[in-house]
Structures are given as structure tokens and as C-alpha cells.
N, C-alpha and C positions, 0 to 999 in steps of 0.2 A: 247117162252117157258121159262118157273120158272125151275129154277133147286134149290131143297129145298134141306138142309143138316139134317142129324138126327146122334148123338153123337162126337166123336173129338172135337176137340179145337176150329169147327166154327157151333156144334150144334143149333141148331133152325135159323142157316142161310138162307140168299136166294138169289138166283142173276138173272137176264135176262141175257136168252143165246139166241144168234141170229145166232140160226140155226134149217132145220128143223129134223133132228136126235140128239140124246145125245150122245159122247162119252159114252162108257161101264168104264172110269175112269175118277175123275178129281182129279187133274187136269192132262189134259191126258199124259204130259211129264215129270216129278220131277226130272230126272236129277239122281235121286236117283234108278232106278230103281223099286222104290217099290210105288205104287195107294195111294194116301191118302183119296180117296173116289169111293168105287164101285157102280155104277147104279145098285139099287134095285130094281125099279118100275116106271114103266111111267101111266098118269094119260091121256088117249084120253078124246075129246070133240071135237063129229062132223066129226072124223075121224082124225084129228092133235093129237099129242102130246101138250095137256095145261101144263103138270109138269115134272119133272125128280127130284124121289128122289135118292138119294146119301147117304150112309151110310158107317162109318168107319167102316175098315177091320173087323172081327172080331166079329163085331155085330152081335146076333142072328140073323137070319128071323122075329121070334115070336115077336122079339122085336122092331126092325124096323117096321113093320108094328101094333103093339098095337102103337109106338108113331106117325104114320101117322094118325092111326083113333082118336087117342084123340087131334092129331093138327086139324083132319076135313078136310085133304087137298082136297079130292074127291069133299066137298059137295064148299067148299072155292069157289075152279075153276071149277062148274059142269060140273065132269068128271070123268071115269069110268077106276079107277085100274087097272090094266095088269100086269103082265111079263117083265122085262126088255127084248127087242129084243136082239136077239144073232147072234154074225155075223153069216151067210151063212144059216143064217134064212130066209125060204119063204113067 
């Protein structure tokens, strides 16, 4: 799974995460108390999770998701936007 970043200080980042869930934060412990990135949206293909966007605190919805479609991530790793999962989600 790609976990893609969208605004803060590591915008248009990307990393390989080897697992097959995303944290709902990353990174998930800061020590700080406070998320420096929320899971906004997971991208399936085939039933996996191909992507996990991440977007700093703050960020609209409208906006995170206008600069996913203009990065093209869905068509990038053909795969079909969702919902970030929510714990004690069925």
C-alpha cells in the first residue's frame, strides 16, 4: 500500500506502507499528542487497499479530494476512492 500525503510540510509526498490496514493517523504516535496527518481516503483495487491518502489537520474535505483528482491518484493505481474505514466499522 502507498500512503500519499496532500498539504503540511511533506505535501505531494509518498511512502510504502507494509501493512494491510492504514492507521486513521500518521504518523500514528508523535509523542505530541496531536495527528500530524488524518487518513482521508483509501483507494481499493481488486478488493486491497492500493493507496491511503493522508491529509493535514485542517484541510477542507473539498480540498483534499479536488487535489487527489488533479494528482489522478484513482487512475495512477487503478483503483476506486472510498471512505477512510472507521474503527468498529463492519
Amino acid at each position: 500500500m502507498r500512503a500519499l500525503f496532500v498539504g503540511g510540510t511533506v505535501d505531494n509526498s509518498e511512502m510504502d506502507m507494509a501493512r494491510d490496514a492504514p492507521p486513521l493517523h500518521y504518523p500514528e504516535n508523535t509523542g505530541a499528542g496531536r495527528a500530524r496527518y488524518d487518513l482521508h481516503h483509501v483507494g481499493r483495487s481488486g478488493g486491497d487497499i492500493a493507496y491511503a491518502v493522508y491529509a493535514a489537520p485542517g484541510l477542507a474535505d473539498g480540498e483534499v479530494e479536488r487535489i487527489a483528482r488533479e494528482r489522478d491518484y484513482a487512475r495512477r493505481f487503478d483503483a476506486t476512492p472510498e471512505p477512510a474505514p472507521r474503527p468498529g466499522a463492519a
